[in-house]
C-alpha positions as YAML, in Angstrom:
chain: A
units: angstrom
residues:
- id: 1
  name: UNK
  ca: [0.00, 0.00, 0.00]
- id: 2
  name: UNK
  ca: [1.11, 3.66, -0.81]
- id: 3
  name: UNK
  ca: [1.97, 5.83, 2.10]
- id: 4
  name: UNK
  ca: [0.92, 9.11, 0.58]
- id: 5
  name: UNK
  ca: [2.23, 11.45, 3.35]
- id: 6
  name: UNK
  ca: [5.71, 9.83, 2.48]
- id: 7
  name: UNK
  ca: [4.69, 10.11, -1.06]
- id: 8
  name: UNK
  ca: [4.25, 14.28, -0.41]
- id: 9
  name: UNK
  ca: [7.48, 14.39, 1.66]
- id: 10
  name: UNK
  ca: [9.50, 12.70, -0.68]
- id: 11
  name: UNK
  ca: [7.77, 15.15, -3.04]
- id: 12
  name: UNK
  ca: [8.51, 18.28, -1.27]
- id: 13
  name: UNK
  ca: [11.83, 16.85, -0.84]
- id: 14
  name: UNK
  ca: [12.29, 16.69, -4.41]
- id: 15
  name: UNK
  ca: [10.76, 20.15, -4.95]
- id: 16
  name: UNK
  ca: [13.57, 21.39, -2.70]
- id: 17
  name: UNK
  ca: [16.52, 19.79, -4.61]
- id: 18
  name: UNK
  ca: [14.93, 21.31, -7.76]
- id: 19
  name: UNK
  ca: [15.53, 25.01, -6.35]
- id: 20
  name: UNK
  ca: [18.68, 23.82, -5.04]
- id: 21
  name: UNK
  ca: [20.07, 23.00, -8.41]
- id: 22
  name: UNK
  ca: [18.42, 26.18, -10.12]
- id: 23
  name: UNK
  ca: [20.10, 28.13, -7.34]
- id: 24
  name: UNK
  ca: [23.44, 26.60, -8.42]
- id: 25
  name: UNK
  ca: [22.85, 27.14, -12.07]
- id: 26
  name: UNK
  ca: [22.37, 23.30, -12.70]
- id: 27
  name: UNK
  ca: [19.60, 21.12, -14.66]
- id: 28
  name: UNK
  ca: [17.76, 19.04, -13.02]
- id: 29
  name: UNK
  ca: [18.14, 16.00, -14.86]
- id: 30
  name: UNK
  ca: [16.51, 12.42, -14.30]
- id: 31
  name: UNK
  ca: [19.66, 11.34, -13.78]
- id: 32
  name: UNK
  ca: [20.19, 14.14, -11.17]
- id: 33
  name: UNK
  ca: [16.83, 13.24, -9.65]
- id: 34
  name: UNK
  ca: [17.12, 9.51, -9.14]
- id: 35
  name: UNK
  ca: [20.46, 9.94, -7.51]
- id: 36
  name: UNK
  ca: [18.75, 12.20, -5.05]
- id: 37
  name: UNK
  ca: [15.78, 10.39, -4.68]
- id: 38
  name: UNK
  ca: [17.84, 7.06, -3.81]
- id: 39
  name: UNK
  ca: [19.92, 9.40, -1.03]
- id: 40
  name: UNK
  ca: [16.58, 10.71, 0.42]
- id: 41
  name: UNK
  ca: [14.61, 7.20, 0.42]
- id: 42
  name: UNK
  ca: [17.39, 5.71, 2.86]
- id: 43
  name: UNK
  ca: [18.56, 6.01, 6.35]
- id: 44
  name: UNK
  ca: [21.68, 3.90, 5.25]
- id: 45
  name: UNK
  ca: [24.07, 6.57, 4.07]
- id: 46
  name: UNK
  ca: [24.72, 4.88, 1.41]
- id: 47
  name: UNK
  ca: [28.01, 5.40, -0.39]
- id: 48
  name: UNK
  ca: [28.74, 6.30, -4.20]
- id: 49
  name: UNK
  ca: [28.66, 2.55, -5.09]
- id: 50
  name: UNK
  ca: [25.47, 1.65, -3.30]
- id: 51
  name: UNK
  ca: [23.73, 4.19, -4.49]
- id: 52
  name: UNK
  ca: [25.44, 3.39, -8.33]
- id: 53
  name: UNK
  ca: [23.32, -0.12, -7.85]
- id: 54
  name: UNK
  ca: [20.79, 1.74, -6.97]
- id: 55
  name: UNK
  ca: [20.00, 3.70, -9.49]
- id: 56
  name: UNK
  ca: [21.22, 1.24, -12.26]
- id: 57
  name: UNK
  ca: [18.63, -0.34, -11.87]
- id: 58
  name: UNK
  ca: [16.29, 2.55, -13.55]
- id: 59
  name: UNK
  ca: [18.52, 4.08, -15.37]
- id: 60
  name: UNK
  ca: [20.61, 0.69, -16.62]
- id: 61
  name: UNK
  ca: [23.20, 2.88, -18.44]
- id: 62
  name: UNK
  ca: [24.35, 5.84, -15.78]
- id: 63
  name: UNK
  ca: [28.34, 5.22, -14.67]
- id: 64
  name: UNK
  ca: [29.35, 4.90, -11.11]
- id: 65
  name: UNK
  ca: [32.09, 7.78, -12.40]
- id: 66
  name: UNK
  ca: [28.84, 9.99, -12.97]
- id: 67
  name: UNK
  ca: [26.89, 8.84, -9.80]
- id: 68
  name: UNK
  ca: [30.22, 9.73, -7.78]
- id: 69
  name: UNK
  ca: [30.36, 12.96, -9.40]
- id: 70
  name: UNK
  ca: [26.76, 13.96, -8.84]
- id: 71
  name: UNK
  ca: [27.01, 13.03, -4.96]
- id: 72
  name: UNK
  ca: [29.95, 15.34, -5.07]
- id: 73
  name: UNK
  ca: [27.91, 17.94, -6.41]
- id: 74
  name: UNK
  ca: [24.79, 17.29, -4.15]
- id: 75
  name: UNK
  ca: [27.81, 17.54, -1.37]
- id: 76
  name: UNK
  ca: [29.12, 21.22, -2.70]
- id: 77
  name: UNK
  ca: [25.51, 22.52, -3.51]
- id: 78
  name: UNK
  ca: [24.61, 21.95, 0.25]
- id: 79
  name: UNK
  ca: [21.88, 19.26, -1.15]
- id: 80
  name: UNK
  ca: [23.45, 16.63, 0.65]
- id: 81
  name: UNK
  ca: [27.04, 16.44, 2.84]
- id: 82
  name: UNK
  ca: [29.72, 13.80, 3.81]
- id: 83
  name: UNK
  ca: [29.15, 12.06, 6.74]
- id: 84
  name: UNK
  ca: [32.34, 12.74, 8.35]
- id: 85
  name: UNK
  ca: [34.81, 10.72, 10.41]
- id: 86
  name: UNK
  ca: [33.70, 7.25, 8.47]
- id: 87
  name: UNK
  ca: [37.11, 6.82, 7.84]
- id: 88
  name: UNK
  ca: [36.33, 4.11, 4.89]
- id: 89
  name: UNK
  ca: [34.85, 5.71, 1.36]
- id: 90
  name: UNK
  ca: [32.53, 8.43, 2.05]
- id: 91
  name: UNK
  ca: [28.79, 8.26, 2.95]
- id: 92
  name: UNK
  ca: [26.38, 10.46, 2.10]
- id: 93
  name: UNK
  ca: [23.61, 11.73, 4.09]
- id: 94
  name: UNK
  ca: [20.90, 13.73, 2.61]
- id: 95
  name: UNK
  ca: [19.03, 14.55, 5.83]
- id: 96
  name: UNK
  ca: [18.97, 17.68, 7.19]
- id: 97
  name: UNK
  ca: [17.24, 17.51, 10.28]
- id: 98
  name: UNK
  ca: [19.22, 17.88, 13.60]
- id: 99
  name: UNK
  ca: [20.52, 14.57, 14.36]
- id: 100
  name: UNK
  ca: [23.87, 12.38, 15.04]
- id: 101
  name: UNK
  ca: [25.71, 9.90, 13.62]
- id: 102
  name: UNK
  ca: [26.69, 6.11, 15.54]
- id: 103
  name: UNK
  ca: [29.00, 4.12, 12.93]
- id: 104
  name: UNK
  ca: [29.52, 0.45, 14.21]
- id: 105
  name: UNK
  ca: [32.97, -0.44, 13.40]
- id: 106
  name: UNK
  ca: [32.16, -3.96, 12.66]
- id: 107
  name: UNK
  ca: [29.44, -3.98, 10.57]
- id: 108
  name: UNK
  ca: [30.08, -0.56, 9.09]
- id: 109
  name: UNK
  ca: [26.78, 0.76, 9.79]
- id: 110
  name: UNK
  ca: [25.69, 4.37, 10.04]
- id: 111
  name: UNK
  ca: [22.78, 4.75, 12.15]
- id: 112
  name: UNK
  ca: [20.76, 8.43, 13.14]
- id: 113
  name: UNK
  ca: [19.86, 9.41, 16.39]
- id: 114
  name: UNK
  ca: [18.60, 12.75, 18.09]
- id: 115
  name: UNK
  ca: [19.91, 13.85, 21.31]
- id: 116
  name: UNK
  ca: [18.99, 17.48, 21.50]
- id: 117
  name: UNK
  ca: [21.80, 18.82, 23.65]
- id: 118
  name: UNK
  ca: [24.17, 17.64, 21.25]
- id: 119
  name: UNK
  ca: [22.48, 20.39, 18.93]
- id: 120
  name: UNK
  ca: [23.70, 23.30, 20.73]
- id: 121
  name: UNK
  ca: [27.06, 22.03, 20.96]
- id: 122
  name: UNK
  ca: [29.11, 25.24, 21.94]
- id: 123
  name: UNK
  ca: [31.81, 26.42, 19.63]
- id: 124
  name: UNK
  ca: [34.66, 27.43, 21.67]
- id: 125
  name: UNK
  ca: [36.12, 30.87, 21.28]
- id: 126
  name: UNK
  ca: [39.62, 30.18, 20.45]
- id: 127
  name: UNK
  ca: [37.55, 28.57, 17.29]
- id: 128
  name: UNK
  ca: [34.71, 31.11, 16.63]
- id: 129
  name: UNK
  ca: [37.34, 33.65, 16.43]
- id: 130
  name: UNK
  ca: [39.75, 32.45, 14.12]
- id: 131
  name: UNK
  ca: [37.21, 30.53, 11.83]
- id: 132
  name: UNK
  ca: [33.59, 30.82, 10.03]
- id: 133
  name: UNK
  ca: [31.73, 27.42, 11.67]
- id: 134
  name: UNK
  ca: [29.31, 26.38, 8.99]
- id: 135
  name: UNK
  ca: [28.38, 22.79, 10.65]
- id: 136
  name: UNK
  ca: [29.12, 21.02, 14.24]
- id: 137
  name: UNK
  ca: [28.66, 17.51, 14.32]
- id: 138
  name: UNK
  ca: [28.40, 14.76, 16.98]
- id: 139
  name: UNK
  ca: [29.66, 11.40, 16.09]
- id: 140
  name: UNK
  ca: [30.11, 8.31, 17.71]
- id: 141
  name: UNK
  ca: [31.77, 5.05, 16.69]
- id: 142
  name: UNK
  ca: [31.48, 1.51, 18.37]
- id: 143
  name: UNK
  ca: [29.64, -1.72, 18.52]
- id: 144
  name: UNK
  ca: [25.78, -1.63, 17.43]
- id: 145
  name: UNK
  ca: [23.27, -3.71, 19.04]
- id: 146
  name: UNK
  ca: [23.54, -6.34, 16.47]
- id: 147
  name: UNK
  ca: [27.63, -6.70, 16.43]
- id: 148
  name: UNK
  ca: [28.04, -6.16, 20.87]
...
């Protein structure tokens, strides 16, 4: 069955990363929006080659050199960012909501969750003084529930 307020929010979603691209001075192209759609569809922050098998599957002849590319893009057009510290190939998150990142080391998972003080983490002077702070992130690594 067809969850149509997910339907709308992956809609609005889409609507979003249409201006986004305008506002850039890029087309939005189908191959554009599938990549996008895969990254906003998933809470597995998926890297370039998952989301190349991903989208192959729809569009059969898109590279993994263009998917790359485009996630790059997404990355630099502030449509979707690195999660950082993964340490591996990059993963790409295309949520924007406040939230954190817990990467199992075993398993190599990349799991969301919300702890609101985190979101006010305080930027220390000695840093706010010296540098422009566009993001602060809160990331842990360890053993998920499955790999403990």
């Amino acid at each position: 069955m067809v969850n149509v307020s997910e339907d709308r929010e992956i809609a609005e979603k889409l609507e979003g990363f249409s201006a986004k691209c305008r506002q850039a001075g890029l087309k939005v192209t189908p191959q554009r929006t599938a990549i996008y759609k895969s990254l906003i569809t998933t809470t597995s922050h998926p890297s370039a080659d998952m989301v190349y098998r991903t989208v192959r599957d729809s569009l059969e002849n898109i590279s993994f050199d263009t998917v790359n590319r485009t996630l790059l893009t997404f990355s630099k057009i502030g449509a979707a960012f690195v999660v950082e510290g993964s340490g591996e190939v990059r993963r790409f998150d295309a949520n924007f909501e406040s939230h954190q990142h817990f990467k199992c080391v075993k398993c190599k998972r990349i799991i969301d969750f919300r702890h609101e003080p985190f979101n006010e983490v305080e930027v220390p002077a000695e840093v706010g003084d010296k540098f422009a702070v566009l993001r602060r992130t809160v990331y842990f690594e360890g053993f998920c529930e499955k790999c403990k």
